[in-house]
C-alpha positions, 0 to 999 in steps of 0.5 A: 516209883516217887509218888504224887498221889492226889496232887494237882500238876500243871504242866505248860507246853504238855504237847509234842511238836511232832510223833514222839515224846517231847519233854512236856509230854513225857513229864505230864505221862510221868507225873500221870503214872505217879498219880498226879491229876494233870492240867496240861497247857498247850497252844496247840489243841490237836498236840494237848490232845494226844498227851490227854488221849495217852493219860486217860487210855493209861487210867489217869486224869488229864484235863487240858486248857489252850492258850498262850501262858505268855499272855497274862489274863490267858494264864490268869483263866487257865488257873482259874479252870484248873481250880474250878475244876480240881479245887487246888495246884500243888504241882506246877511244871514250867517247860514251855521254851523255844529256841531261836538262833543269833547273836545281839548284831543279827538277831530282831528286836522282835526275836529278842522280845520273843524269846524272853516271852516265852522261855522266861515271862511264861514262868514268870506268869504263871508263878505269879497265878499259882504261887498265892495258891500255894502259900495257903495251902502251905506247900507246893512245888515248882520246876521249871525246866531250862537248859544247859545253855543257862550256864555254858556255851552250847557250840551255837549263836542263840543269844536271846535263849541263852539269856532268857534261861538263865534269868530263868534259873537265878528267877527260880533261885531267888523266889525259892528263898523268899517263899522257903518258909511259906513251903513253896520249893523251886528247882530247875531242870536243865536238859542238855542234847535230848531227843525229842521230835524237835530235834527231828524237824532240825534234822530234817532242816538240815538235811534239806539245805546244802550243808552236806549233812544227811540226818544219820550225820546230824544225829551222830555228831549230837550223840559224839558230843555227848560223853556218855556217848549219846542224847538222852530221852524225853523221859530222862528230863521227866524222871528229874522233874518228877523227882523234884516234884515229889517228897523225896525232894522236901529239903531241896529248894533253889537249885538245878538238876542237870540232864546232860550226860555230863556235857557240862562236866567235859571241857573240849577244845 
């Protein structure tokens, strides 16, 4: 197992927005189990609970902070607690994210705005809070977690998220080499069809209106497009992240690991 014995990982987005293993939730249980000490955010309490109750009934340490890291002085504060409490970050996971659907002549303003906030300035602000941290420590490591749709058409309108993950990763890239020789290292993950319980409200939604389209037809249309023939897990992002986490990533720096298995690679009609 990759090791991160007696580091400090903040991990945003901790929670899952249903029963399951959402990819918050399932970095922050990895991370755990390689001995990282976890400082998970989440808006939700009652979600960042149930990560909490999971690490600790597995012997881990887990303290949980609640607020919006779209919000600065939120973002400011809960670092600050993560210091007060553990005395340093070395870790920082940003998977907060949320896709909304549209184009640039249907979608709000406000939709816009949001999205940006949340799948792009979230990360922004929380690398402004930890990255001085890191620099005097002399290392830290960054993972953010984006999505396929940074770098390829995912087969739906979302054009607010598409956006905003892609700035996510030239974000990373670009403050990756400015912070090379300070030890600071920033990679993206970019999951592509995963099965976490978001994806069973979708089904759910779908289901729900005429569309013609039970839940086991939603779910296996998402596994065919898939070549290895299926979604992966949760825990497919989270050994990735986990991986660039640790020292087995200490020469990688500035770049993305997809989880896709290998939708990105296939060229379909």
């Amino acid at each position: 197992m990759l090791a991160l014995e007696g580091r400090i990982a903040i991990v945003t987005g901790c929670g899952s927005q249903g029963p399951g293993w959402g990819n918050g939730k399932a970095i922050a249980a990895t991370f755990a189990r390689a001995g990282a000490t976890i400082y998970g955010i989440d808006r939700n309490r009652e979600a960042g609970e149930e990560t909490r109750r999971i690490v600790e009934a597995e012997g881990g340490r887990f303290a949980l902070g609640t607020g919006d890291v779209t919000d600065k002085a939120t973002v400011d504060a809960l670092v600050a607690d993560c210091l007060q409490q553990f005395g340093r970050v070395d870790i920082l996971v940003n998977n907060v994210g949320l896709s909304l659907p549209g184009d640039p002549a249907t979608m709000e303003e406000e939709v816009w705005d949001s999205q940006i906030d949340i799948n792009l300035k979230s990360a922004f602000l929380c690398c402004k809070a930890v990255l001085p941290l890191m620099e005097r420590q002399g290392k830290g490591a960054i993972v953010s977690v984006a999505s396929t749709a940074a770098i390829r058409y995912t087969g739906k309108p979302q054009a607010g998220y598409a956006a905003a993950k892609a700035g996510l990763v030239q974000f990373s890239r670009v403050v990756a080499v400015d912070y090379a020789r300070r030890g600071v290292r920033l990679n993206c993950v970019l999951p592509g069809l995963i099965e976490t319980p978001l994806v069973e409200k979708l089904a759910q939604q779908f289901a729900s209106r005429e569309t013609g389209m039970d839940r086991d037809t939603f779910y296996r249309r998402r596994h065919e497009q898939v070549p290895m023939g299926h979604m992966g897990e949760a825990f497919d992002v989270a050994e990735a992240a986990l991986f660039l986490a640790s020292d087995a990533a200490k020469y990688i720096t500035g770049t993305e690991i997809l989880v896709d298995g290998g939708l990105c690679a296939a060229v379909r009609g």
